[in-house]
Backbone as a chain_set.jsonl record, in Angstrom:
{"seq": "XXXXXXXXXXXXXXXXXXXXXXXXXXXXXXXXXXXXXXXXXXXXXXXXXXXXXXXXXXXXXXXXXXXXXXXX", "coords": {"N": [[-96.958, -15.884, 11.552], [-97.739, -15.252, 9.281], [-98.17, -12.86, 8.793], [-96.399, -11.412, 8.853], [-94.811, -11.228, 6.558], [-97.184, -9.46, 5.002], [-97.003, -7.435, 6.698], [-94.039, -6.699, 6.151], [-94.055, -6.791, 3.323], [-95.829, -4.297, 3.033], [-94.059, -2.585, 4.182], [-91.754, -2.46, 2.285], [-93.301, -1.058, 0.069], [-94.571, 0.929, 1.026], [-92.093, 2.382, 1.097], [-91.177, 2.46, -1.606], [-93.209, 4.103, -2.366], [-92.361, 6.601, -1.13], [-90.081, 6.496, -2.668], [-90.967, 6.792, -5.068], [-92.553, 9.488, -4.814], [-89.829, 11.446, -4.148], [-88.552, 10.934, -6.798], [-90.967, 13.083, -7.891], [-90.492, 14.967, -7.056], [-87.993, 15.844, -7.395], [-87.791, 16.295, -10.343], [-90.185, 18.391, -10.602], [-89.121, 19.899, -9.496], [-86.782, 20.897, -10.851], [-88.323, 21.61, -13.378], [-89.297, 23.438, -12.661], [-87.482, 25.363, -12.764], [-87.191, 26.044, -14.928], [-85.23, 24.841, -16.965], [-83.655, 24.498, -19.813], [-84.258, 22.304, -22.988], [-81.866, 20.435, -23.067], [-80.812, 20.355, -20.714], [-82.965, 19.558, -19.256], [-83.521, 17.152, -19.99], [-81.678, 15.537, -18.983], [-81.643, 15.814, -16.722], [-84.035, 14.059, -15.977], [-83.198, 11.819, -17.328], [-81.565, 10.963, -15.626], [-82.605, 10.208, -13.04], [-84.786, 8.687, -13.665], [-83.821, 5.929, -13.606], [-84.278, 5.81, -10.97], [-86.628, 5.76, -10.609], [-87.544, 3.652, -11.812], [-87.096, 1.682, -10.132], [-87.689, 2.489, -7.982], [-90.524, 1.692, -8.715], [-90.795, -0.682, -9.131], [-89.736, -1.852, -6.403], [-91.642, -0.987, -5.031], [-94.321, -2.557, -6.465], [-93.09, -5.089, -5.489], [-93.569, -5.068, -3.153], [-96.598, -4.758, -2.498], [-97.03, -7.707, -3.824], [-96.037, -8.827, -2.166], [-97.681, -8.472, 0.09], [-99.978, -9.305, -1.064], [-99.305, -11.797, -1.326], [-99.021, -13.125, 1.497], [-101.551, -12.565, 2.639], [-103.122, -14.363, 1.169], [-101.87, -16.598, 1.943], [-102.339, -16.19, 4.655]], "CA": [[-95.928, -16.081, 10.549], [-97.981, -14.785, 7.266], [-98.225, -11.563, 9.463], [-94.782, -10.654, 9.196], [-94.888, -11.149, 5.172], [-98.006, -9.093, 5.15], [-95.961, -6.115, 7.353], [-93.108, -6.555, 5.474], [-95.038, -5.803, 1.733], [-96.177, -2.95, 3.164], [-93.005, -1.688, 4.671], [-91.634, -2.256, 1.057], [-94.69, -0.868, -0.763], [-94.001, 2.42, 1.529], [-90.539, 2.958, 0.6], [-91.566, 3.012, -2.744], [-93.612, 4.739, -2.939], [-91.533, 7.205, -0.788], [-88.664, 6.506, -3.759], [-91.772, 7.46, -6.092], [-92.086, 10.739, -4.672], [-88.966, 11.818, -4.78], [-88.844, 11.222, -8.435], [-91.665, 13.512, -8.9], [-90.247, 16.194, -6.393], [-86.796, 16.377, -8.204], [-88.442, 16.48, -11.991], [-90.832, 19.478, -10.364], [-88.103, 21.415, -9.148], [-86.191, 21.161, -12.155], [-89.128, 22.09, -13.984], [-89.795, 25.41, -11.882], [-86.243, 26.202, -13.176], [-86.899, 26.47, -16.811], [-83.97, 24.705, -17.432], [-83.533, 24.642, -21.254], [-84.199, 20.927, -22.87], [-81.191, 19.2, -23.113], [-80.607, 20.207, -19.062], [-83.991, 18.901, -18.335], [-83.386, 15.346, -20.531], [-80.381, 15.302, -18.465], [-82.36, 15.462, -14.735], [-84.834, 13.36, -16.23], [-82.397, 10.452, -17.491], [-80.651, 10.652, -14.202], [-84.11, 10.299, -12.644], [-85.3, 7.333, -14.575], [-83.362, 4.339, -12.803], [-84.862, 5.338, -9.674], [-88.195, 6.143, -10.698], [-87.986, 2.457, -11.939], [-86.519, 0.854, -8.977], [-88.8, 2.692, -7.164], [-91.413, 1.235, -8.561], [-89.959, -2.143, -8.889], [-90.319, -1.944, -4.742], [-93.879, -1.025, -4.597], [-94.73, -4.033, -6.809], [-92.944, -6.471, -5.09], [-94.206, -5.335, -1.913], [-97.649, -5.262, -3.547], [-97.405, -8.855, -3.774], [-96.121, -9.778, -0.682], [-98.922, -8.636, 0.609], [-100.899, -10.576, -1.472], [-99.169, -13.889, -0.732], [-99.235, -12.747, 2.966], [-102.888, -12.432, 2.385], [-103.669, -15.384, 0.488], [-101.466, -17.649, 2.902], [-102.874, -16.343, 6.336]], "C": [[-96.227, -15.271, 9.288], [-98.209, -13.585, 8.148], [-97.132, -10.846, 8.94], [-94.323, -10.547, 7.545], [-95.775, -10.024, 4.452], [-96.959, -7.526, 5.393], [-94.828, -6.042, 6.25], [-93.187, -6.176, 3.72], [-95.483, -4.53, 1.895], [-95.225, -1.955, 3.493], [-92.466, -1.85, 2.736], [-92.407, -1.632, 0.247], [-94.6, 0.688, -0.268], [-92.717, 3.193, 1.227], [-90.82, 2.918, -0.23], [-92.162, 3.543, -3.541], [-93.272, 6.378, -2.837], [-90.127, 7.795, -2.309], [-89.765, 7.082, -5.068], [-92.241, 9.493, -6.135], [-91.119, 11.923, -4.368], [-88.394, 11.783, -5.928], [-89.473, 12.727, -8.758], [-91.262, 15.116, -8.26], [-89.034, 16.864, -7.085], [-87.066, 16.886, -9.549], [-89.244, 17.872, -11.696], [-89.974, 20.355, -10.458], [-87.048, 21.946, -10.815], [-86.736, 21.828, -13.445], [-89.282, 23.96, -13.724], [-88.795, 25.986, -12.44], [-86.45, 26.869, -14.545], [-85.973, 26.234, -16.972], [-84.185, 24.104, -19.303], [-83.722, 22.343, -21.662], [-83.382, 19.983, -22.896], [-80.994, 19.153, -21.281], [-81.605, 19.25, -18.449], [-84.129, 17.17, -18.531], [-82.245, 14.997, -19.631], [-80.743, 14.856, -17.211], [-83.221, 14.53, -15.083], [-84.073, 11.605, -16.404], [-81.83, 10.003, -16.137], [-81.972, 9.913, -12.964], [-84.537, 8.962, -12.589], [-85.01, 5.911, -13.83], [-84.241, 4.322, -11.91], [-86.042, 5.341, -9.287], [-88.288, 4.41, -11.005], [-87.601, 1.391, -10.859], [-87.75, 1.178, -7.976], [-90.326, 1.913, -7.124], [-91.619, -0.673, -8.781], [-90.535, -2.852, -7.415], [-91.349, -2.089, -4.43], [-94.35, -2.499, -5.286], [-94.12, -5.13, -5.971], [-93.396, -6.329, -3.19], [-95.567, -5.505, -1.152], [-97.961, -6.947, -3.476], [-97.197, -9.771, -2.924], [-96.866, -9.52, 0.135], [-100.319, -9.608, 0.292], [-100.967, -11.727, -1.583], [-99.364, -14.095, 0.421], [-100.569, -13.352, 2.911], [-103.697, -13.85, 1.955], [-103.573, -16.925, 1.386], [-102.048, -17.577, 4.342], [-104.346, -16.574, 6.41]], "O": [[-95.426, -14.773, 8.496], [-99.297, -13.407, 7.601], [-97.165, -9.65, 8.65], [-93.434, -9.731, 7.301], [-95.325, -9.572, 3.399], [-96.408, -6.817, 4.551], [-94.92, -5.11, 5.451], [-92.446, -5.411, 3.103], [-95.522, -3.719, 0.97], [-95.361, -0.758, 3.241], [-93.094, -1.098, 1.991], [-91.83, -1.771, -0.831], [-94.563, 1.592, -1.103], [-92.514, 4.405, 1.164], [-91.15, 4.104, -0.237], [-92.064, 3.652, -4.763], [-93.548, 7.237, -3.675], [-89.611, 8.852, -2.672], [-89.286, 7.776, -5.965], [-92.231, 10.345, -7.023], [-91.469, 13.103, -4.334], [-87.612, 12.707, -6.153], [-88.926, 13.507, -9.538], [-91.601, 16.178, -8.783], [-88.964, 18.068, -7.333], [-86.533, 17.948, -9.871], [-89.02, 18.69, -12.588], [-89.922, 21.335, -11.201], [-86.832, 22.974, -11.457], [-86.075, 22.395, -14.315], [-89.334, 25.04, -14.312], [-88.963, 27.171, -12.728], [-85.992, 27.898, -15.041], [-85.273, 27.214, -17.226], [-85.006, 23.254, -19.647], [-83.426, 21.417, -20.908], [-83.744, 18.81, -22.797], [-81.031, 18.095, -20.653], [-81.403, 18.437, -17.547], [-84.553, 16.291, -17.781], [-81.95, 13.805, -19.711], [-80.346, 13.83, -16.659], [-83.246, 13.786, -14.103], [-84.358, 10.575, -15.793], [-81.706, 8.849, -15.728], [-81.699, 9.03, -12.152], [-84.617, 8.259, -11.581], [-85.832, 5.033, -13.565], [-84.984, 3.358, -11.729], [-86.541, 5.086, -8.191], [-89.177, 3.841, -10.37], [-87.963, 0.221, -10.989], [-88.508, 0.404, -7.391], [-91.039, 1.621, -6.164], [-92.502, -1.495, -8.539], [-91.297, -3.799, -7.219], [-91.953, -2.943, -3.782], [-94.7, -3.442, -4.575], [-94.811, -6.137, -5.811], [-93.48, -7.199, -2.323], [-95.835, -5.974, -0.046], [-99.056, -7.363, -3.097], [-97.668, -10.894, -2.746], [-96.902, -10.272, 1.109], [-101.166, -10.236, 0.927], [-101.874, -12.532, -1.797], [-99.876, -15.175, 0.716], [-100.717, -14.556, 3.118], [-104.756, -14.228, 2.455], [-104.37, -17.847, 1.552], [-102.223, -18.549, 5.077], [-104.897, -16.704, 7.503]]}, "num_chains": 1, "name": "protein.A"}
């Protein structure tokens, strides 16, 4: 049972960190451009939600491992 809580923190915890590197792949590329600074505050703001969602995920899958963990 606490197996499947366990698996399931980690499958969450992977996707976000997945959603974390695509953050840092889009902000790179945009970078390589030399795009001038209001362009780059622009990819960056756009950016931002999902850089925090992203990591939103990892924490909470973070801790369902560690209730997993604690409970099995």
């Amino acid at each position: 049972m606490f197996d499947f809580i366990v698996w399931a923190g980690a499958a969450l915890s992977i996707a976000g960190l997945i959603g974390l590197l695509w953050c840092i792949i889009k902000v790179a590329r945009a970078r390589r451009r030399s795009l001038d600074d209001e362009a780059m505050r622009a990819v960056v703001q756009s950016v931002l939600p999902y850089n925090l969602g992203a990591l939103l995920l990892s924490v909470l899958g973070l801790m369902l491992v560690m209730v997993g963990i604690f409970l099995g």
